[in-house]
N, C-alpha and C positions, 0 to 999 in steps of 0.2 A: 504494500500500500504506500502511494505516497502520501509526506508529511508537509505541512507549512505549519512553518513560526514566522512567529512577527515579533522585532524588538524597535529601539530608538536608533536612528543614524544621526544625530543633533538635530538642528533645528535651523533654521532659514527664514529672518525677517519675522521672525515669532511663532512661526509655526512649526511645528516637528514634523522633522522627515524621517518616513519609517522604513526598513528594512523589513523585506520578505525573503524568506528560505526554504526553496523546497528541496526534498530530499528522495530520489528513488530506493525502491529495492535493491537494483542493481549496481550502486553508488554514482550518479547524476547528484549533483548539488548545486543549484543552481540559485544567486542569491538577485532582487531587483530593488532598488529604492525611487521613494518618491520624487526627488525631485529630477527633473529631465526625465522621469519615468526609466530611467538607464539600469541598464543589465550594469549590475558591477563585478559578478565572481561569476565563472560557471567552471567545476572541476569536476575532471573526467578521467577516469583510470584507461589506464595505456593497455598493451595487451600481456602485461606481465603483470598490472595491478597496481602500478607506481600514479598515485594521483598526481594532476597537475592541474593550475588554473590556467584555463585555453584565453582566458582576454583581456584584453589589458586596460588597465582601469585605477584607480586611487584607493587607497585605505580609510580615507577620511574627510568628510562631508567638503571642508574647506580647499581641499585640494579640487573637487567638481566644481566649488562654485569661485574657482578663480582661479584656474591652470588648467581646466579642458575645456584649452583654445582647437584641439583637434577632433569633438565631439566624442570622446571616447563612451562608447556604450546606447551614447543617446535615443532617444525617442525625439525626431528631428522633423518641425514643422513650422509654421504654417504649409509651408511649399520648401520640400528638399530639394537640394541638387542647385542651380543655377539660374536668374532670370534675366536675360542679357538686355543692359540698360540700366537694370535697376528697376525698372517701369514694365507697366502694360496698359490696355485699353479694353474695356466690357463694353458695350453697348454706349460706345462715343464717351464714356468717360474716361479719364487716363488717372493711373494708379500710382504715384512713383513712390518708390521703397528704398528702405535705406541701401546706399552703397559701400557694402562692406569685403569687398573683394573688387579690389580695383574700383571698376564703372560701374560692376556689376552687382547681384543681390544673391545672396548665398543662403542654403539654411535657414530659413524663414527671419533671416537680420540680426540687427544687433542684440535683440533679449527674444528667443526665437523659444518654441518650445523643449527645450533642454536646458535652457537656464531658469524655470522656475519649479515650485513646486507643485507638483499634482495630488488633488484628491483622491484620496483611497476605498475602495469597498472589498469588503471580503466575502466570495459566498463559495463555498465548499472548499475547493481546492483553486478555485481561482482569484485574482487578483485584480481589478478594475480600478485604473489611472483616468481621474476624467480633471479637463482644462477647458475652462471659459475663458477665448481667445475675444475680446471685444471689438466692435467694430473699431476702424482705423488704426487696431494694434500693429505697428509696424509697416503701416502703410493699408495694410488690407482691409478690403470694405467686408461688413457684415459680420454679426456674432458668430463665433462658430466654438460649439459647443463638441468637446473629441473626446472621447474614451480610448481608451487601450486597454484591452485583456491581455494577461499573463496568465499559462495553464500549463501544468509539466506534469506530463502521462508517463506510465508505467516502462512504457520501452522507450524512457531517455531519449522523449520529445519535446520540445517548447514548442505551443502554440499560443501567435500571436492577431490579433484582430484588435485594427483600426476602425472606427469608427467615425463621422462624421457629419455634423446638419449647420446650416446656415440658414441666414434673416436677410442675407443679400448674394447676389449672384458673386461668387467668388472662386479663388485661384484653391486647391489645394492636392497636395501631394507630399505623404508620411511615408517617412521611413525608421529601420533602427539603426544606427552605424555601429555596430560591435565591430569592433575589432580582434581578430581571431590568430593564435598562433598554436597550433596541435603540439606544438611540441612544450609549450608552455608561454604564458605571459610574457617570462623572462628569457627566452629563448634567443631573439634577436633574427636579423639577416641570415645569420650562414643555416639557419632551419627553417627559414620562413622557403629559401630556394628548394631546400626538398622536398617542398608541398607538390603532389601530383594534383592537378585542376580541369574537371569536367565543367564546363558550363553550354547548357544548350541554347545556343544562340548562334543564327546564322547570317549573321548581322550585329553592325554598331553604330551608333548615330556619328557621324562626321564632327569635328567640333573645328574651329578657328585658334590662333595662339592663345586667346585665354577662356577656352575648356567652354565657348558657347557652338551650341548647336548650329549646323549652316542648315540644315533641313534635308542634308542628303541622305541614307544608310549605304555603307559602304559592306559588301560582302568580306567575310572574314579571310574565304578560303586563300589559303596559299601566303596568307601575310600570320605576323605573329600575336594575332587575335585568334585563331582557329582554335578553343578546345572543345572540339567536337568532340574530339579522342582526347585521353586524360593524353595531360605533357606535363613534363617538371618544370616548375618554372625556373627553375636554374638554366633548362636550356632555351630558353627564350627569355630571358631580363640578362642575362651577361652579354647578350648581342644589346642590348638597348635599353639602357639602365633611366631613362624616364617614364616606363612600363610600370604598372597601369593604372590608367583615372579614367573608365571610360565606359560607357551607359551601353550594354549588350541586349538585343533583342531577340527576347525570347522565340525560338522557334515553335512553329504550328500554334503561337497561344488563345486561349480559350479563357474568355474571364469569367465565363461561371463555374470550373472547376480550379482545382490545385493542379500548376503547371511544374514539372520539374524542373527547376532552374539551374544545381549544380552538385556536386559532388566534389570532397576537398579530401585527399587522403594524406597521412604522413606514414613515414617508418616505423613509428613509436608503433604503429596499429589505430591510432584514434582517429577517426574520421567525421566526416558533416555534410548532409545533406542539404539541401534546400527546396524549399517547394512555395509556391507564392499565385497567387490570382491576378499579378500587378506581370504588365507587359515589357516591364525592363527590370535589369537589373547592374545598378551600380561597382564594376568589381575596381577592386584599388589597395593597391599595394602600399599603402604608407611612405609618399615619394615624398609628404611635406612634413614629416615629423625630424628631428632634427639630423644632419649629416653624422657622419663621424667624426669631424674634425668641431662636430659644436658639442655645445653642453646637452646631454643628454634629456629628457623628460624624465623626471623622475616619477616614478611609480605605485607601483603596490609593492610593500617589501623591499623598497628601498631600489628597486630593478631602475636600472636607465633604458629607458625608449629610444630607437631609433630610426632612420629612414631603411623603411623594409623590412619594419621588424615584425608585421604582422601586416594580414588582407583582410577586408571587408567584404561584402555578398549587400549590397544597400538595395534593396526587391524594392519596384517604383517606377511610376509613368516617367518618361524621357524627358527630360530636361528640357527650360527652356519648353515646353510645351504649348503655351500660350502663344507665342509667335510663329508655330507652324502649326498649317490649317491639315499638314499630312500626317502628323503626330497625333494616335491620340487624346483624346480631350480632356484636361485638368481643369474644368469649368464644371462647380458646381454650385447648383440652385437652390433656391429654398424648396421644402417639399423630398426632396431625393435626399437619400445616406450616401456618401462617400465611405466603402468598405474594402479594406486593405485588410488580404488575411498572409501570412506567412508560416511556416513549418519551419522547426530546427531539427533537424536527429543527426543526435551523436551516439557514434558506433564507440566500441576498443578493440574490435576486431580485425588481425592484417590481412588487406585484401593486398595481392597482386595483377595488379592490371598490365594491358600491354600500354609501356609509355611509349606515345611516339616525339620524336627530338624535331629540336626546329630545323 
């Protein structure tokens, strides 16, 4: 059976941010806190039984809410991913949002949702993060009112479900950004390379120098975006070490079921699936976390963070959506749910696939 506890993680501008922990049978322990709704611990035994925490993330409330400049774990909204300009236009009105990335608007801005704290509910084994986003918060028109469920099943699954309704016609698009390293948190670059990576996508949205959509998709095949067939990423990132920030679209997708999105294997034996109803997915290797030659991020356990030290899977409408009419649609109305579901399964099992090399 699985368990949840609940304790204190401190508190934030008077209100207490609480820590959830569930626990499998089979040893899954997966820990989430209120505020940013952020996965902060999830530990997972390897195939010898050696537990380790796969992601990477802070020990302590003040480290989230002042040093994860690089979303670690987040529940990331109003509109993840990029909006190029900074601006948009609804029905002849025009939007503009903060620019917090160059010209552009990132992460739902400068206090986006992963910088505050969410409301909690508990019913059975699940976990409900709900946030009243008001209208004009950060630019965005219309109240939008979001839940997120947290749910960890018996066979060492997280399931996640976005929810969403608005009072005016608006932009939006959630995601989580964990950042993930199987061989451990503190692992670093030289394990992050011997991750084998399936993702079914046979396509990528085209981007310009600073990571905005042109509206093209560009096929994968034959370039060092193809993991149709698992590949290590060791032999594709040591040819081209600014690899990868870059919005993969799902093959065959269907948004009224669970589409397989990817499959992440390491040596240790621990593995991670993906599964998501969302037509893209963000994959990103950690290329803006600090080089080697800087000061490290520090971590959970005192660990330093590095560029490559771990990959993301961010399931999620294409970026920059609003401004392509072939992309599609992150406009939502009053009346209709914006519903974002995602699957996590973590395996300890070594599977050996056939890896094909770049």
């Amino acid at each position: 059976m699985v368990t949840l506890s609940e304790e204190s993680f401190g508190s934030f501008e008077g209100d207490l941010v609480k820590k959830y922990t569930w626990k499998t049978p089979s040893g899954l322990c997966l820990s989430v806190i209120s505020y940013g709704a952020i996965i902060q611990s999830i530990k997972v035994p390897d195939k010898n039984g050696i537990y380790k925490d796969i992601v990477l993330g802070f020990d302590d409330l003040q480290s989230y809410t002042t040093r994860n400049v690089p979303y670690l774990g987040a529940a990331v909204g109003r509109c993840a991913n990029r909006i190029g300009g900074a601006r948009f236009k609804l029905d002849g009105v025009s939007y503009q949002l903060a620019k917090n990335i160059g010209e552009n608007h990132l992460h739902g801005g400068v206090r986006g949702f992963d910088k505050v704290n969410w409301r909690s509910n508990v019913s059975g084994k699940k976990v409900t993060f709900s946030y009243f986003s008001k209208d004009g918060e950060e630019g965005y028109p219309g109240d939008l009112l979001t839940n997120v469920t947290y749910e960890v099943l018996e066979d060492n699954s997280l399931h996640v479900k976005f929810l969403a309704t608005t009072t005016k016609k608006t932009v939006v698009n959630l995601t989580n950004h964990s950042y993930f390293n199987l061989g451990g948190h503190e692992a670093g670059a030289e394990e992050l390379y011997d991750h084998v990576v399936t993702i079914n996508a046979d396509r990528i949205t085209e981007t310009d120098s600073e990571s905005i959509p042109t509206g093209k998709l560009i096929p994968v095949g034959g370039t060092a975006f193809d993991f149709r067939v698992p590949r290590r990423l060791a032999d594709v990132m040591e040819k081209k070490q600014d690899l990868f920030d870059d919005n993969f679209v799902i093959t065959t997708f269907d948004n009224k079921n669970l589409n397989f999105v990817s499959r992440v294997e390491h040596p240790t034996g621990r593995s991670l699936e993906v599964y998501s109803n969302q037509p893209g997915v963000q994959f990103y290797t950690a290329n803006f976390l600090p080089k080697p030659s800087e000061q490290a991020l520090v971590g959970k356990s005192g660990e330093g963070y590095r560029r490559h030290g771990a990959f993301c899977l961010e399931t999620q409408n294409y970026p920059d959506a609003i401004h392509h009419e072939n992309f599609p649609s992150a406009i939502l109305v009053p009346g209709d749910v914006y519903e974002h579901i995602v699957v996590y399964k973590f395996g300890s099992e070594l599977v050996g696939p056939t890896v094909v090399a770049a």
